[in-house]
C-alpha positions as CSV (number, residue, x, y, z in Angstrom):
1,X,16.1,1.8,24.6
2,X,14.4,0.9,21.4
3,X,10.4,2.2,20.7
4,X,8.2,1.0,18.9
5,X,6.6,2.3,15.9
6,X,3.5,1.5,13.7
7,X,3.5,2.1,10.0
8,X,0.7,1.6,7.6
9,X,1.8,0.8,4.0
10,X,-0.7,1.2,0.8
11,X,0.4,-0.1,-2.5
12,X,-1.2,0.7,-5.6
13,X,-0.4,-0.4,-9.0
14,X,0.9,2.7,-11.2
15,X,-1.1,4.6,-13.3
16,X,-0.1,3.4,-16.5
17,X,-0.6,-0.4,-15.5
18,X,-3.5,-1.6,-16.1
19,X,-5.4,-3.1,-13.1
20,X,-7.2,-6.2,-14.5
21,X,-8.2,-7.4,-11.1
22,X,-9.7,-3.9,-10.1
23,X,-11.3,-4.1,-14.2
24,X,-13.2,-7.2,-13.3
25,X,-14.1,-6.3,-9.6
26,X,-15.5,-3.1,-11.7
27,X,-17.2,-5.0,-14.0
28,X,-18.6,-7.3,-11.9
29,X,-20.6,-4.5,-9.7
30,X,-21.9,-3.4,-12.5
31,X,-23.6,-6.2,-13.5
32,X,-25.0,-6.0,-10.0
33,X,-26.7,-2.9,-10.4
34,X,-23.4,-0.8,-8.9
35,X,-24.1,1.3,-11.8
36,X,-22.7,4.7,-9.6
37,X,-19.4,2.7,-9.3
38,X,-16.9,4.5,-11.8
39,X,-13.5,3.0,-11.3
40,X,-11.6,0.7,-8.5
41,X,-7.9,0.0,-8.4
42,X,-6.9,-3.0,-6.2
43,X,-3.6,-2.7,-4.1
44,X,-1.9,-4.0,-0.9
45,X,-2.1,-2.8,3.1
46,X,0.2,-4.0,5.3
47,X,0.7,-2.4,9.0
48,X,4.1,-2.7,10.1
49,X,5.4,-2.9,13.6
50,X,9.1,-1.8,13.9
51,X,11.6,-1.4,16.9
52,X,14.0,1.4,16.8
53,X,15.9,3.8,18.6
54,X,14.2,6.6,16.5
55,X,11.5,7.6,14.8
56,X,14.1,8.4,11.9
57,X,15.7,5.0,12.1
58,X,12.0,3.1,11.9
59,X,11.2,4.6,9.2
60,X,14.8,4.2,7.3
61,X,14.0,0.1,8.2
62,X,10.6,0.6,6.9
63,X,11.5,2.2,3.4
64,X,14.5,-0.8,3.0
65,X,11.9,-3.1,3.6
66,X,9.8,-1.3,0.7
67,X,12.3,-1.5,-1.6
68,X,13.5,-4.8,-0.9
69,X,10.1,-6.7,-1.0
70,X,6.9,-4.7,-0.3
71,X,7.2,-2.7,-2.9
72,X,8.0,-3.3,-6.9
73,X,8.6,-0.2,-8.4
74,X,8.5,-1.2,-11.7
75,X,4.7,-1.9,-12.0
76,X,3.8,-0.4,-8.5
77,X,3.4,3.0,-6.7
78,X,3.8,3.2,-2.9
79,X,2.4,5.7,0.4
80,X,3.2,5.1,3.8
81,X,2.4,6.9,7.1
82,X,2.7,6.6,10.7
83,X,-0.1,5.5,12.8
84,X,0.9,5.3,16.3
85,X,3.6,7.4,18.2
């Protein structure tokens, strides 16, 4: 019998990249009086259903998934965590 599982997924560009998108979201604040505002980075969320016979096996599926398209490692950093048991 297969469960399912519920997995939230943040992505965040790395540290070293620059974040122009967060830069100008910053910026943009600023000029709006959001003086208090110090720095913003802008990511992804995605919430991700999965079917499985485990809790092990969902969350094998879920990193595949990561590595194959959520996630590029290369300019991007990555958290996940379960949300629902």
């Amino acid at each position: 019998m297969k469960n399912k599982y519920l997995f939230e997924v943040k992505v965040l560009p790395r540290d070293v990249i620059l974040d122009v998108q967060g830069r100008a979201v910053t910026k943009s604040l600023h000029d709006n009086g959001h003086l208090q505002l110090k720095n913003m980075r802008i990511g992804k969320y995605f919430e991700v259903e999965i079917e499985a016979e485990t809790e092990e096996k969902a969350e094998l599926d879920l990193k595949k998934m990561i590595d194959f398209v959520l996630v590029n490692p290369l300019i991007e950093k990555c958290q996940y965590e379960r949300l629902s048991k």
